[in-house]
N, CA and C of each residue as an Amber inpcrd file, in Angstrom:
protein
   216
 -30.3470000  15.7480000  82.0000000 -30.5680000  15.0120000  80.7660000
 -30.1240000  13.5670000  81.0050000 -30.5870000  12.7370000  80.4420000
 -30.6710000  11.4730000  80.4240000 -29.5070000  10.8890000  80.0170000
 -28.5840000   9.8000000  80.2380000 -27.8200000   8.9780000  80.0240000
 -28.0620000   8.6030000  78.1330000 -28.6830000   8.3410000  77.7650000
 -29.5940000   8.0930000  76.1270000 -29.3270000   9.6680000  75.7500000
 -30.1380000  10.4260000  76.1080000 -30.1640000  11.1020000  75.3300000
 -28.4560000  11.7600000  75.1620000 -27.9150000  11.8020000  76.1180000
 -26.7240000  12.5230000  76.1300000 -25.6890000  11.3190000  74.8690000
 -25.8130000  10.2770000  74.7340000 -25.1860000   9.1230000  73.7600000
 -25.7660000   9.4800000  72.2050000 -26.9750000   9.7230000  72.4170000
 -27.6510000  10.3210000  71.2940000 -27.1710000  11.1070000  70.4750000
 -27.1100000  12.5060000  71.4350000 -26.5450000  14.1480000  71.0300000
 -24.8200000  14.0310000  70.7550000 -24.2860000  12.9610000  71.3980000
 -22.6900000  12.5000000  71.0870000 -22.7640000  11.3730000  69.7710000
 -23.8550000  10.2960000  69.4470000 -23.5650000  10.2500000  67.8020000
 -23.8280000  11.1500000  67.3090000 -24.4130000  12.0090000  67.2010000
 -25.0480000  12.9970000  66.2860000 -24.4310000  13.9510000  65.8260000
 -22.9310000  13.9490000  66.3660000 -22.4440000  14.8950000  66.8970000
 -21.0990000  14.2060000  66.1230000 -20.7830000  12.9560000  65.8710000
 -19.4020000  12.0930000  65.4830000 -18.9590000  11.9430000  66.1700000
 -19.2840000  12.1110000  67.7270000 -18.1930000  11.4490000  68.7140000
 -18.6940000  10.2920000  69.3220000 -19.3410000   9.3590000  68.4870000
 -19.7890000   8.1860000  69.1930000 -20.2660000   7.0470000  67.9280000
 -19.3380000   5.9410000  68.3870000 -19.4540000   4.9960000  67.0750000
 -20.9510000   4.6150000  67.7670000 -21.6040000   3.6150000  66.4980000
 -22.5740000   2.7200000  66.1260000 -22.7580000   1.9050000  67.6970000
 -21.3330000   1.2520000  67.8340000 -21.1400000  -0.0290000  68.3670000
 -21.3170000   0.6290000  69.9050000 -20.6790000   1.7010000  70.3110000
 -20.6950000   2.2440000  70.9920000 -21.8330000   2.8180000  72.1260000
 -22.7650000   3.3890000  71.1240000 -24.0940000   4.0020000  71.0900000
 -25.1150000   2.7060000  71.4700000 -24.9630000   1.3970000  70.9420000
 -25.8640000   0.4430000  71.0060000 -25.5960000  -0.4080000  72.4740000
 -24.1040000  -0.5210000  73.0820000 -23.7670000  -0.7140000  74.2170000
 -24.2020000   0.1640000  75.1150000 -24.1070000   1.1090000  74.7470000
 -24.9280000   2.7480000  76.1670000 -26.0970000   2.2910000  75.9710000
 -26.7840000   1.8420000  75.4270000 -28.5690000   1.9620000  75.0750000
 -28.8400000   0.7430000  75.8530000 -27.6850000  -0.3540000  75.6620000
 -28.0040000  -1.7180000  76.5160000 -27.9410000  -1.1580000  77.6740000
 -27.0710000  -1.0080000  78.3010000 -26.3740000  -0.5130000  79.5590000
 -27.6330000   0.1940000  80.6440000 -28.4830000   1.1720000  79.4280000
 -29.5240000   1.9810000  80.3190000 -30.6810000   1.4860000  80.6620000
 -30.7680000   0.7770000  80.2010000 -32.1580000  -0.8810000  79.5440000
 -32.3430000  -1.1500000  81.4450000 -33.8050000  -0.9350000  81.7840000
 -34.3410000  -1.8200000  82.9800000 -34.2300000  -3.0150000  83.0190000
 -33.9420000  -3.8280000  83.5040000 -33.9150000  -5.5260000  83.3280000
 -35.2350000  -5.6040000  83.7320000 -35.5090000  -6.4920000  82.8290000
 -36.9090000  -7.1220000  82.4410000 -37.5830000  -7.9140000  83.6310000
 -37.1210000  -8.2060000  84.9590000 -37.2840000  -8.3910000  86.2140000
 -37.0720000  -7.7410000  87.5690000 -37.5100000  -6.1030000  86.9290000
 -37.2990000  -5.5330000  87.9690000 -38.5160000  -5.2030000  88.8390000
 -38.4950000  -5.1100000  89.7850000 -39.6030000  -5.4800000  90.9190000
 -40.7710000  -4.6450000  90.3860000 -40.8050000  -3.1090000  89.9550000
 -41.8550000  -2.5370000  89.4900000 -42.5170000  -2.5110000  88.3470000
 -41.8080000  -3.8780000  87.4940000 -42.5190000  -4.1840000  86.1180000
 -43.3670000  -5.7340000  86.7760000 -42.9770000  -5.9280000  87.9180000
 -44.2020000  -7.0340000  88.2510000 -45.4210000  -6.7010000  88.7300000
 -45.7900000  -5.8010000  88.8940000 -46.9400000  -4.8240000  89.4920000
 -47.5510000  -4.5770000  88.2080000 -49.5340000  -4.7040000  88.6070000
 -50.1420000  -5.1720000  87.5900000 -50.9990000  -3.7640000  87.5980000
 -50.1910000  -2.5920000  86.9830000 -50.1120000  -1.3940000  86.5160000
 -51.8510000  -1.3740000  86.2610000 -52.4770000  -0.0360000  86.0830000
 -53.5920000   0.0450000  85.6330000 -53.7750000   1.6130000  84.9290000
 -53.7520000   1.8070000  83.6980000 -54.2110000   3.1240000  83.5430000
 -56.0690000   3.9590000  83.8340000 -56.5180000   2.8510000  83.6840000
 -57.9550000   3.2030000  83.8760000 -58.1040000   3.4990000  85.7340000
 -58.0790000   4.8150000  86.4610000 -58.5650000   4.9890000  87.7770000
 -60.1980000   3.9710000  88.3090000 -60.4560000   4.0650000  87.3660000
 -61.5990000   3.5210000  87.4050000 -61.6080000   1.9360000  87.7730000
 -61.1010000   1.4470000  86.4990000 -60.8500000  -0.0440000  86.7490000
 -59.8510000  -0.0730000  87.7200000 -58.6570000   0.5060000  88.2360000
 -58.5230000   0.2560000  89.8720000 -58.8260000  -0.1250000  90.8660000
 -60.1490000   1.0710000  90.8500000 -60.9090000   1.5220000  91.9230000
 -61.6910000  -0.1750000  91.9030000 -62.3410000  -0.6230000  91.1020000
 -62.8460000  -1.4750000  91.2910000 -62.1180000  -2.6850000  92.1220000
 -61.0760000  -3.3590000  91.3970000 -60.1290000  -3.9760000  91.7590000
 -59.6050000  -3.8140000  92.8470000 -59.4880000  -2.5200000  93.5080000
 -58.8440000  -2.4960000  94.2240000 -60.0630000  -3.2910000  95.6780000
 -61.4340000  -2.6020000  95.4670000 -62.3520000  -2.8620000  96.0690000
 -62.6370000  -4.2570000  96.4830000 -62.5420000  -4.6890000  95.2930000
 -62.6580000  -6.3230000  94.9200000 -61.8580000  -7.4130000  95.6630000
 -60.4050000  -6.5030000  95.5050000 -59.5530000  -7.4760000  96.6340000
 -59.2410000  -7.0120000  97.8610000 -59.8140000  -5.6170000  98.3270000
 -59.8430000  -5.0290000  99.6010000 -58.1340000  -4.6540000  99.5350000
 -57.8300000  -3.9380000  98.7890000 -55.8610000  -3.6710000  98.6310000
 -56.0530000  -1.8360000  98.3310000 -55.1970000  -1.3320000  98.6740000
 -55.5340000   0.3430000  98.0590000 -55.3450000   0.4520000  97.0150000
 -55.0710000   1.9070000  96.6520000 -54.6830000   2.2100000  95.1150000
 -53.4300000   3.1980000  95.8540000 -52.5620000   2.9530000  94.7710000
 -51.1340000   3.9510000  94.6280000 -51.6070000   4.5080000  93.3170000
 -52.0450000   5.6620000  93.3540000 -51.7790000   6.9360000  92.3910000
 -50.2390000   7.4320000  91.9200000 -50.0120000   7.2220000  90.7630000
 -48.0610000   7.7340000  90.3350000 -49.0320000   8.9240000  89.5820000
 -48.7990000  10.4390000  89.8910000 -48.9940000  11.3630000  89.0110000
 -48.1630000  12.3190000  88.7690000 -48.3780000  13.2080000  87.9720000
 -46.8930000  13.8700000  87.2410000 -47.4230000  15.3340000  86.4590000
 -46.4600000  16.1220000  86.3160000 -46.7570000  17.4460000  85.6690000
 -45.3500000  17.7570000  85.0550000 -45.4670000  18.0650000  84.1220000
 -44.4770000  18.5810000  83.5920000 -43.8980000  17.9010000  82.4380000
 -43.3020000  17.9200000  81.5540000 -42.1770000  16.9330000  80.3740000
 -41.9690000  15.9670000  81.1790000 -42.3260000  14.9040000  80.7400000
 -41.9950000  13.7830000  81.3000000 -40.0570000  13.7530000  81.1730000
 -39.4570000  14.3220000  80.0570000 -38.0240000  14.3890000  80.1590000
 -37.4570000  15.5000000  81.3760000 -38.0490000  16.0810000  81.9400000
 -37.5380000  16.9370000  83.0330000 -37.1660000  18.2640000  82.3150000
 -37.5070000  18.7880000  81.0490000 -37.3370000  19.2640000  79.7160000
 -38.7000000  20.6520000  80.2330000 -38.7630000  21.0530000  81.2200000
 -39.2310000  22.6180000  81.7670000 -38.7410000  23.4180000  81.6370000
């Protein structure tokens, strides 16, 4: 379980102030310059494929099964 969610289930719970809870939530936060938010993501395979063609670069496929929370 997740860092969040576990801060979550501890306000919810009274063992976790406001102030507290909003510092854990910062804390877990990606910084907004991290190398894989500069990558010019594509959900369409399709429009990839093109692009990718276009600039002669491959495609990286990210695929997945399951709860995205690890929640199987």
């Amino acid at each position: 379980m997740n860092t969040l969610a576990l801060a979550l289930f501890a306000a919810l719970a009274g063992n976790l102030s406001v102030d507290e809870f909003n510092r854990l939530h910062r804390d877990v936060q990606t910084p907004r310059d991290a190398t894989w938010r500069t990558i010019p993501w594509k959900t369409s395979v399709l429009e990839a494929q093109a692009i990718a063609a276009r600039e002669r670069k491959p495609i990286f496929i990210w695929a997945m099964d399951g709860h995205p929370l690890g929640c199987t």
